[in-house]
N, C-alpha and C positions, 0 to 999 in steps of 0.2 A: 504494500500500500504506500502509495506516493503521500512525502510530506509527513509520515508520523516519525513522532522521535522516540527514544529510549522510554519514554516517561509511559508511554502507552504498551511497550513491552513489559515492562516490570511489573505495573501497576495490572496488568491483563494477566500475568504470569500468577499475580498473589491473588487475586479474585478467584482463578479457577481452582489454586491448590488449597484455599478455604471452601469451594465448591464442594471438590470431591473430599476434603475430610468430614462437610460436614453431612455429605451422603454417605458418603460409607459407616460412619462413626458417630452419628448422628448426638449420641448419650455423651462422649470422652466430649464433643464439641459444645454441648451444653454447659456440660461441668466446668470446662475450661473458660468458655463465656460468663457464666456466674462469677466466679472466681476472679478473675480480672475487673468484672465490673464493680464488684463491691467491694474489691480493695481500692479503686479509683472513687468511688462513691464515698464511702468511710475517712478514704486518707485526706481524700481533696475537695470535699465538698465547699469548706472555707475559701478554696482558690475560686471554684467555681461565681459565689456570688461575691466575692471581689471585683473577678475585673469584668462580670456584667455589669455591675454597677456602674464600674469606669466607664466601662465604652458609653452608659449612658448617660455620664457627665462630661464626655468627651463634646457627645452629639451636640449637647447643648450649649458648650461653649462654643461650638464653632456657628451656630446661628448667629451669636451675640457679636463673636467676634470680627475684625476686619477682614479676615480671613473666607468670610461667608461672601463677599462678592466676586472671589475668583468664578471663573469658570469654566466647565467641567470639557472644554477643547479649547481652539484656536481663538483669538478675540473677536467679538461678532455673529460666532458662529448660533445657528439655530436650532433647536429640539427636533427629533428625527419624526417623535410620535406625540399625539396631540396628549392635552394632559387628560380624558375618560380613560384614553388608549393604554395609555402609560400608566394610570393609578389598579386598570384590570389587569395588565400583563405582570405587573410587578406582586399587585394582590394576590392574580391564581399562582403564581410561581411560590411565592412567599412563603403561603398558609393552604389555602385549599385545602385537602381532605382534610387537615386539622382539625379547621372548623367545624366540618360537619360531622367529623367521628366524635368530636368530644363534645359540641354546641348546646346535646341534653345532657351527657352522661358525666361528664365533669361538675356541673350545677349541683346536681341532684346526688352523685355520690358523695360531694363535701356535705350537703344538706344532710344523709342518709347514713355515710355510709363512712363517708372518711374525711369528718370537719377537721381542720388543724389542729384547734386546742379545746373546743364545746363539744359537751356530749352529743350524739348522734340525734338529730331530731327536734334537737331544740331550737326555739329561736335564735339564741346567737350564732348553734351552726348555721341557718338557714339565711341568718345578715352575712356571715362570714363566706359563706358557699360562693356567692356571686364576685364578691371582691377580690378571694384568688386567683378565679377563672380569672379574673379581670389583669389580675397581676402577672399570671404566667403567659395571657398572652399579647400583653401590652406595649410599652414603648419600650419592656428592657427587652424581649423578643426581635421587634425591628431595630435598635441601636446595634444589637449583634448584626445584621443584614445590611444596615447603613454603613456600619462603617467598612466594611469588605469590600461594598459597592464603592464607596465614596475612594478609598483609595484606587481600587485598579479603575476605574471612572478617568480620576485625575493622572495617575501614569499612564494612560491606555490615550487618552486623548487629548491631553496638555502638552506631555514628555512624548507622545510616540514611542511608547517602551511596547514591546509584547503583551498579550491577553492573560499573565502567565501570574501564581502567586509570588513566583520566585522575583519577578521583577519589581516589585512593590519594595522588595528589600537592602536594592542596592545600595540606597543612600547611606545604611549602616554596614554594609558587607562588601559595596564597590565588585568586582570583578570576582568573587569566588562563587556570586550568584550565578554564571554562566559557565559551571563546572559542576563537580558531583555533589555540592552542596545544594544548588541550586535542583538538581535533579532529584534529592533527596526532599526538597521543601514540598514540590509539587507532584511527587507519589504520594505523601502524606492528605496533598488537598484532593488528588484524583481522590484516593482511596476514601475518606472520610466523605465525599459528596456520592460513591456508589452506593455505602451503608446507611449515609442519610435515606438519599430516596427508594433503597430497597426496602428500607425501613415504614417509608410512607405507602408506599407498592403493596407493602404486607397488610398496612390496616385500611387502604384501601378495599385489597381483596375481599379480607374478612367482612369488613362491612356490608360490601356489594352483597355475601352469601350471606352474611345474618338479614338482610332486606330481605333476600329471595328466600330465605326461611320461615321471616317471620308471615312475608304474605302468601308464598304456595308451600309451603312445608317443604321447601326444596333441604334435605339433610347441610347440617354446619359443620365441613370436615374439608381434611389438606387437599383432597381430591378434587373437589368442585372450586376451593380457589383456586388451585392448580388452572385450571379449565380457563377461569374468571382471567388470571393472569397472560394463561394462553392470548386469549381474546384480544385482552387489552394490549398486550403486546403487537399483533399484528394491525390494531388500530393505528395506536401511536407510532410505526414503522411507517405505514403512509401518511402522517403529520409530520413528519419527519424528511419525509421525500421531496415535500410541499416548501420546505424551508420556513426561514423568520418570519418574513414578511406577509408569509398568507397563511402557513397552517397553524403557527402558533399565535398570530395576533388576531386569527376569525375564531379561535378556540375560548382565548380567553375572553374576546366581546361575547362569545355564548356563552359562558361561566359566569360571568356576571348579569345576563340576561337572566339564567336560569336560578343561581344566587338570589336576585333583584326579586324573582317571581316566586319564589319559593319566602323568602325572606316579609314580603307583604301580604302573603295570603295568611300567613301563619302569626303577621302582626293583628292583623284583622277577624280572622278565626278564631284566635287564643285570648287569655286574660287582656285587652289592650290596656285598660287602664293600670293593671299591676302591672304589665309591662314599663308604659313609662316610670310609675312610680321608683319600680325597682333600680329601673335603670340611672335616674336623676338623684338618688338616694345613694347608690353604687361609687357613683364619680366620686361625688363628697368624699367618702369613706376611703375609697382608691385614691384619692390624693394626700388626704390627711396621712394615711398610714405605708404611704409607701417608701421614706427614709427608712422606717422601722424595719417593714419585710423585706428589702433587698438587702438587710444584713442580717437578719434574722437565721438561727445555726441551734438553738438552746440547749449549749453542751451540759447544764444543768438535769435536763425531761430527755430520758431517751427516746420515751412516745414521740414527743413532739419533733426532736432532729430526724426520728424517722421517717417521720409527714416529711419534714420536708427534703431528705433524700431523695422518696420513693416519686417527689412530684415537682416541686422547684428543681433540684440540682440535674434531674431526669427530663423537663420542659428546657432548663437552660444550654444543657448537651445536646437536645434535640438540635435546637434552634444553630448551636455552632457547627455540628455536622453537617446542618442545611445549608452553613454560611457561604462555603467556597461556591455551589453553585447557583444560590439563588442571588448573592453579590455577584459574579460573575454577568449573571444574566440580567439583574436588573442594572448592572454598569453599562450593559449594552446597550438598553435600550435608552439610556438617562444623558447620550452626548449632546450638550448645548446646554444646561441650564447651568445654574449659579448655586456654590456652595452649600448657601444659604437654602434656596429654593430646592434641592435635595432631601438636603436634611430634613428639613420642615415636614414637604409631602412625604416623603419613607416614613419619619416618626409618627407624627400626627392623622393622617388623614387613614392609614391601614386599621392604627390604633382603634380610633373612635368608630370604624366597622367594625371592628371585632367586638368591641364592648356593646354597638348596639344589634348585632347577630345571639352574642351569649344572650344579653338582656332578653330578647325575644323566644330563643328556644328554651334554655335556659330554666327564665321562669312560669311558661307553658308547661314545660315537664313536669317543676315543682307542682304548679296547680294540680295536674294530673296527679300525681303520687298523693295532695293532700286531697284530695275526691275522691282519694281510694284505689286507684290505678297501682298496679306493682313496678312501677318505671325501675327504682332501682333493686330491684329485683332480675332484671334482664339483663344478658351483655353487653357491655358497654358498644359493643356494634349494634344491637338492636334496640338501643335508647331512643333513636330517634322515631324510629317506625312505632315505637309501645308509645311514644308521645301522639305520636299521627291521630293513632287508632283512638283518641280523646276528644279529637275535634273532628267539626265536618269535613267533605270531601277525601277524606285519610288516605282513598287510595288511591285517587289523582295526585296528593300531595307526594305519599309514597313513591310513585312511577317519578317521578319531575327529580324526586330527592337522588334517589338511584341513578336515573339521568345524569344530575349534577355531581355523583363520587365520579361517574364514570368520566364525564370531561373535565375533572380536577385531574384524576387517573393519568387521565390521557397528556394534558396538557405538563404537569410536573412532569411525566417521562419523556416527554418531547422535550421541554428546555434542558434537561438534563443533559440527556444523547447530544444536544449542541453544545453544551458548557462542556461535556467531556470531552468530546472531538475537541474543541476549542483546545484544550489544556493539556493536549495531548498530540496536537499538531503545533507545536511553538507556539501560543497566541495567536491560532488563524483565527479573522471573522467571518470566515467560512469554511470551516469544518467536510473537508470530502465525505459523501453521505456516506460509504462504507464505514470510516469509519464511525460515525455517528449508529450506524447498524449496531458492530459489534458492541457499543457501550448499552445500549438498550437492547441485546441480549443480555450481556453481563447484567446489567441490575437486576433483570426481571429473574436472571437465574438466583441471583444471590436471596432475591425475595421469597423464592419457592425455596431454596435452602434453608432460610431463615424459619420460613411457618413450618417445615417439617419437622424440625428438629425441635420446637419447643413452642411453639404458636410469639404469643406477642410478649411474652417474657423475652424469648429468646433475640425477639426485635428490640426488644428497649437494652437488651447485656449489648449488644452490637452497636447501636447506638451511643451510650456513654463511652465504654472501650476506645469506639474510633474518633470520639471529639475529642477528648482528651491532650494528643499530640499536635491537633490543629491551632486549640485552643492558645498554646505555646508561640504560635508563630505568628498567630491576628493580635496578640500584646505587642509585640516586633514591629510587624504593620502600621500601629499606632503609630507608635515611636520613630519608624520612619516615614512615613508621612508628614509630622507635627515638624522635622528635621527641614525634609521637602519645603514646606509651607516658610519655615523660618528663613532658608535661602533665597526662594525666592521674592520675601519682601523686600531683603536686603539688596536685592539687586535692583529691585524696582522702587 
């Protein structure tokens, strides 16, 4: 294959030979997953909300700062994609199936099932339930995404540097970035963006089969996701075919079409008035207390360090795994705007959809469970559908809901396949479609490896694991970046 470099050998090399051990050995690869993960969970969970924290006092100093009217190419230059365009493709890359895997089932298990510090059921669980959600997937979520974006943005289209992590870092490393150091930085980012979105690939599936279970009894097993993933896979290979500009940017205006229509039938169907309430009552609380919870650790409660283990430190790893290529791909699509104007829409504008998507499903679920419905009683993949089946139209809502896992599905492993190719051809921005093939094989296989060997356990060991070493080198980023930024006022 014309144009790949070492980074896509190696990185293809370590994928398939976690493949076959964790086909063949499915138990030794769980065990060893486990293992790894909770001594990274345990030992470093302190690191972990440290430097989210930072990255999102980073973000915000660079709004305020002079720093924010650089801009993100040449002087002059214009935004490629309109801002609807830009705020969906950035959206479905970002988040998507997150949302909707956890939009009932995270509400409702904090309310039910697993409040931080209140007993199960109480009112404080059920003030607290909404306000986590809110936390885990709010602005320290996207300041991990912004700032990945915002540096290869600014070397990518200021400097004229490669598409490449490794280039981000020359300001502090100079010339050993283009050697085996440099090749080592960027197998860590391949690798950590496969297991991210294998990882979303996986609760994708699952969802997609707990929908199809809960509405035709279709059995919930490795087999029919297997099938599911099949599927999806040969969707997304012709999105892929199609390129940037049509298959992935008509995908995402359909995800948020579908988003959009699913999002106000079920404002309108559901509690509307406890909807706003909760939700205007949420912010408060989510503002007020959010110094508190992004340091919050209490090595005092081992209950409570374990809540937040099992769900901050495990959303925070998510998000950095996702980092190399949802930054990747939203730098792509972000040349022409200003610092400033980056920042802002990445933080702010994803934010306050996520808070008003939980707020709406969220506390429909709640409702449902307190009417007496078993919401959390069900798997966390069939949260949504046991929410449906509460209000009217449930099974037009249902069909639409499935629809939309399946063009988040599709759309995350299309940008992917391009951000790999990308990363794995020098900083092409455009990626030869073979190789964009083989990486969307590779995920999709790692995802089937992943559910068989241990379902979503075994997705979330894989996930912290592979963020961990990334996480090392987006602190570096910062750093050279802020270096970047300082020379060039000096000069100007």
């Amino acid at each position: 294959m014309k144009k790949v470099t070492s980074v896509f050998w190696i990185t293809l090399a370590i994928t398939i030979a976690l493949s076959v051990w964790g086909a063949v050995a499915p138990k030794g690869f769980e065990n060893r997953s486990n293992s790894i993960m909770n001594f990274i969970s345990v030992n470093f969970g302190w690191y972990y909300l440290l430097i989210v924290s930072l990255f999102v006092v980073f973000c915000l100093y660079l709004i305020i700062s002079p720093y924010g009217k650089i801009r993100l190419g040449k002087q002059g230059e214009k935004p490629e994609f309109s801002y609807p365009t830009w705020f969906a493709m950035l959206f479905s890359a970002g988040m998507g199936i997150g949302l909707v895997f956890y939009g009932v089932a995270s509400p409702v298990s904090h309310y039910i099932k697993t409040p931080p510090t209140a007993e199960p059921g109480t009112r404080e669980a059920l003030v607290d339930s909404l306000r986590v959600t809110f936390f885990h997937y709010g602005i320290h979520a996207w300041a991990i995404y912004a700032v990945i974006a915002l540096v290869l943005a600014y070397f990518i289209f200021r400097h004229d540097k490669p598409g490449l992590i490794s280039a981000t870092l020359e300001p502090v490393f100079g010339k050993k970035m283009e050697g085996a150091w440099g090749k080592a930085v960027d197998v860590i980012a391949v690798f950590a963006t496969i297991v991210g979105v294998a990882t979303t690939l996986g609760f994708g599936a699952t969802q997609i089969n707990g929908g199809l279970s809960y509405l035709l009894d279709i059995e919930s097993s490795f087999w029919v996701q297997l099938v599911i993933i099949l599927v999806v896979t040969v969707l997304f290979m012709l999105s892929t075919y199609t390129g940037l500009s049509k298959g992935i940017k008509y995908l995402s205006n359909a995800n948020m079409g579908l988003a959009g229509t699913l999002f106000i039938a079920t404002l309108i169907l559901g509690p509307t008035l406890y909807i706003f309430n909760s939700f205007t009552d949420t912010i408060g609380a989510y503002i007020q207390k959010l110094p508190t919870e992004s340091f919050r650790l209490s090595p005092n409660d081992e209950q409570e360090r374990q809540w937040v283990l099992d769900w901050t430190v495990f959303f925070w790893a998510w998000w950095i795994a996702w980092a190399p290529f949802v930054g990747i791909f939203i730098a792509r699509v972000s040349k022409g705007r200003t610092i400033r104007e980056f920042v802002s829409g990445v933080l702010i504008v994803p934010s306050v959809v996520s808070f008003l998507w939980f707020s709406t499903f969220g506390m429909t679920g709640v409702k449902a469970q307190q009417d007496g419905a078993d919401i959390a009683g069900l798997p966390d993949e069939q949260a949504l559908f046991g929410m449906f089946d509460q209000i009217p139209l449930s099974v037009v809502l249902s069909i639409v809901g499935l629809m939309l896992i399946g063009t988040f599905f599709i759309t995350s492993a299309d940008s992917a396949t391009f951000v790999l190719g990308m990363q794995t051809t020098n900083g092409s921005l455009s990626p030869p479609t073979t190789v964009k093939f083989v990486w969307g094989i590779a995920q999709s296989t790692i995802a089937a490896v992943l559910l068989y060997t241990g379902g979503l356990q075994a997705l979330q060991n894989a996930l912290i694991s592979a963020a961990f070493p990334f996480s090392i080198i987006m602190v570096i980023m910062v750093y050279s970046f802020h270096k970047a930024l300082r020379g060039e006022k000096l000069r100007h």
